[in-house]
N, C-alpha and C positions, 0 to 999 in steps of 0.2 A: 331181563334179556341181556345177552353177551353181547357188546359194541366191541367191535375190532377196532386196533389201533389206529386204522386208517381215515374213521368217523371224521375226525375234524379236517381234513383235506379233505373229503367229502363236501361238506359243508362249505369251506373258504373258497374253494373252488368253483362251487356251484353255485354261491354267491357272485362271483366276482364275474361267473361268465354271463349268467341272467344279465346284471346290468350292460358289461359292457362288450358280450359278444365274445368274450376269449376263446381261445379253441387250446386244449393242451394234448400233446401228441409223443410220441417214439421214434430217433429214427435212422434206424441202421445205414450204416457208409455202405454195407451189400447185404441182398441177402441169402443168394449163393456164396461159399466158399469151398475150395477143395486146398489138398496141400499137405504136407504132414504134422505141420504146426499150426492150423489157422487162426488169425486172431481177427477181428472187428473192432470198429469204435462204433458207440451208441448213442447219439442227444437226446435228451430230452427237454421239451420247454413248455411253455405254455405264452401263446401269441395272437395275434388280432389275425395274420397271414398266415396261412399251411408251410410250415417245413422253413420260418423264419422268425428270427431270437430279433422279438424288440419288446417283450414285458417281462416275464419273470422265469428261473427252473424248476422245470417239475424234480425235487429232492428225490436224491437216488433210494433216501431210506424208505422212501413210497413202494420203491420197486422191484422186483424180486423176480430172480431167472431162474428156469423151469429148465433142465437136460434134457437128450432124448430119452433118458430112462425114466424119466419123473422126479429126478432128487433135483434139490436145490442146487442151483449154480454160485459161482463170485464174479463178483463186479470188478474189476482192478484199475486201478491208476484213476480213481473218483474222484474228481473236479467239478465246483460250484462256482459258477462265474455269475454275474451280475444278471444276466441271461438267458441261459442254458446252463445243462449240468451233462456232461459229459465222462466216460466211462468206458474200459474196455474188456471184451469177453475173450477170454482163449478159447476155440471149441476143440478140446482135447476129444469128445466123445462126435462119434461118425451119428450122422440124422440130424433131427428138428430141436431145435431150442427154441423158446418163447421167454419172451420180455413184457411183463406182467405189472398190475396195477388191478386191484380187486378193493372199492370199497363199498361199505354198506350201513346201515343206521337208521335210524329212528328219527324225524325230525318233526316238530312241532314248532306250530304260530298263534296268536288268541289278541285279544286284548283285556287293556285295563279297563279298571271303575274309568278312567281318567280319559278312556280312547286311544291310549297309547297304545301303538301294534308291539310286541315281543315273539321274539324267537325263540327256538332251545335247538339244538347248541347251538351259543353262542358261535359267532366267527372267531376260530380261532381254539375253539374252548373244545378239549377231550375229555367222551364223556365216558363215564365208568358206571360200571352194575348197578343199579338202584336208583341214578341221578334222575330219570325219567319219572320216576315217582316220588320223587324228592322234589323236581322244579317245575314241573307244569300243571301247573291245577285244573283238577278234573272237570272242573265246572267252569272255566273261565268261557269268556265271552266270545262267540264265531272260533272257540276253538278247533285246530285242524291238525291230525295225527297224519302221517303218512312215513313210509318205507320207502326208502330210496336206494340204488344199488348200482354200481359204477365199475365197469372193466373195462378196460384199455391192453390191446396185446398187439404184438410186434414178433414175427417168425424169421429165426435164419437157420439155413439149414447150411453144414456140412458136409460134403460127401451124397450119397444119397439119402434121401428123404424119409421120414419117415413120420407116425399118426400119433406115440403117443401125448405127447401134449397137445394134440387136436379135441382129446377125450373131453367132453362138455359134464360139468361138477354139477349139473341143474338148480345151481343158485344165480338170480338174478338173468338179466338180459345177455344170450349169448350167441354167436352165430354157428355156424356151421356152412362150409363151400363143398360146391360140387366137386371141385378140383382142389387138390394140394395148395395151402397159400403161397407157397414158393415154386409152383408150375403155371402161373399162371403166363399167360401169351395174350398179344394184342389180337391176334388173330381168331379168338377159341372164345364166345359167350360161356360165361359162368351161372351157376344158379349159386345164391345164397339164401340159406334158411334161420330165421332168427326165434327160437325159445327164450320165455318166461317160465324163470322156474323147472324148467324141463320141457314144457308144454309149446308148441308152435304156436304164436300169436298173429292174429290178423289186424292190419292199419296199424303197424311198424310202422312209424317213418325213419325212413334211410338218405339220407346225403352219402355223395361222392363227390370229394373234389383232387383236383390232379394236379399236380403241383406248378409251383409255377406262376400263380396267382396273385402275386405282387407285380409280374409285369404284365397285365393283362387288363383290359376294360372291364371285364366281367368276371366273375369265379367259374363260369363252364359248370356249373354243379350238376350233377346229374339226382335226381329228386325223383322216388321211388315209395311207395308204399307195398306191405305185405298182401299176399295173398290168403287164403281161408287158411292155406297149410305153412303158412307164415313165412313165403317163400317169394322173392325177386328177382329175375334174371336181368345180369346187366353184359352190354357189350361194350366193352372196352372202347373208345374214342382212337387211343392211340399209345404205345409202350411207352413206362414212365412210371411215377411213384405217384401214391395217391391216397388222400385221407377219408375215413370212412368215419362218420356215426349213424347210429341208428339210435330211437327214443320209443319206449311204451308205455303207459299207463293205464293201469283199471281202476277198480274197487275188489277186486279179489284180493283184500290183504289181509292178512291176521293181524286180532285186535294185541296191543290197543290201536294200532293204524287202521284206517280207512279206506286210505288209497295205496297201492304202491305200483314205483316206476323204475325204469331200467333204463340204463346209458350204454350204450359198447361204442369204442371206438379201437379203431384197428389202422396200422399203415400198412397196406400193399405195395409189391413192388412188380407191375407188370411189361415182361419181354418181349422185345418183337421174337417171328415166329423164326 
């Protein structure tokens, strides 16, 4: 099986959030701009609070921007601070950009003769063509195969708007809005529809949180599950920037996996009317 370069963020990441709760996000200074030369800065981090740098940066070489035509964009002026990682886009081309993060892999767990628990890939550790059949023995003890898949995306548009990087690749966990990501209004209920694989899944669960959350008693989260046609409508609280994940898992995976699950997360930025 082909591991993409991203495998081991994958892995480190989803490590480090299991224990301690991280959340890693995108997050545009607008995400309107018009003008003849527009430009943005972009953060990105990974943090305990939405939309505040007090653990580590999500590294720019994770990240990759999507034009409104569909060709690759550049990152320019790419700074890595202690962190956040910060970054800026010229939107030379009129519509939708998206700011991207796509990973996916193979992960395994078992134990020893000894009871010791092991993992593959290690934290830290990228893995290459054939390692999977090189390091996990087939027969080890409460061994556990599973698929796992991770997108993270962030939309600014230029000028007017436009779909094609809305276009869904039907790999792994992804959403799809009733409305333009960059139309959205505090005043106007949204539907979002979230596929696996292509396929609409039921019992998504989806968080919403709105920024702001470090000075606040509570996160405000808004907590949603899918519907048969894998589908949620939410209304907006009130205009403001807001973090989104959504999480699924089955048993519909291809061997050698057992299970496989999907992560999306996304930042919104919603308007008053």
């Amino acid at each position: 099986m082909k591991f993409k370069k991203t495998a081991a963020l994958l892995l480190a990441l989803s490590t480090s959030m299991a224990a301690e709760a991280h959340r890693y996000w995108v997050l545009p200074a607008a995400t309107i701009l018009s003008g003849d030369d527009p430009w943005v800065t972009v953060d990105a981090a990974v943090s305990n609070d939405i939309f505040y740098f007090n653990h580590f940066p999500l590294r720019a070489n994770f990240l990759s921007v999507v034009r409104p035509d569909g060709t690759g964009g550049e990152m320019h002026n790419v700074a890595e601070g202690k962190h956040r990682t910060t970054f800026d886009l010229n939107l030379k081309q009129e519509g939708t950009y998206k700011v991207l993060m796509n990973t996916s892999g193979l992960r395994a767990s078992w134990e020893t003769e000894q009871g010791d628990r092991k993992f593959w890939p290690g934290r830290g550790e990228k893995p290459k063509p054939g390692d999977f059949e090189k390091k996990v023995p087939k027969q080890a003890k409460n061994l556990k195969v599973g698929y796992s898949s991770t997108k993270l995306e962030a939309f600014i548009t230029a000028g007017a708007p436009t779909d094609t990087v809305l276009t869904l690749n039907n790999q792994g966990l992804e959403m799809k809005l009733s409305t333009h990501p960059n139309d959205l209004v505090d005043s106007e209920p949204v539907t979002l529809q979230f596929f696996m694989d292509g396929a609409p899944v039921a019992g998504a669960s989806v968080v919403i949180i709105p920024d702001g959350m470090r000075y606040r008693d509570s996160q405000q989260a808004l907590e949603l599950a899918t519907n048969a046609d894998g589908k949620v409508k939410v209304d907006w609280p009130h205009a403001g920037r807001y973090w989104l994940e959504a999480e699924y898992e089955d048993s519909k995976a291809k061997p050698p996996a057992t299970t496989r699950s999907g992560k999306y997360i996304a930042t919104l930025e919603v308007l008053p009317l």
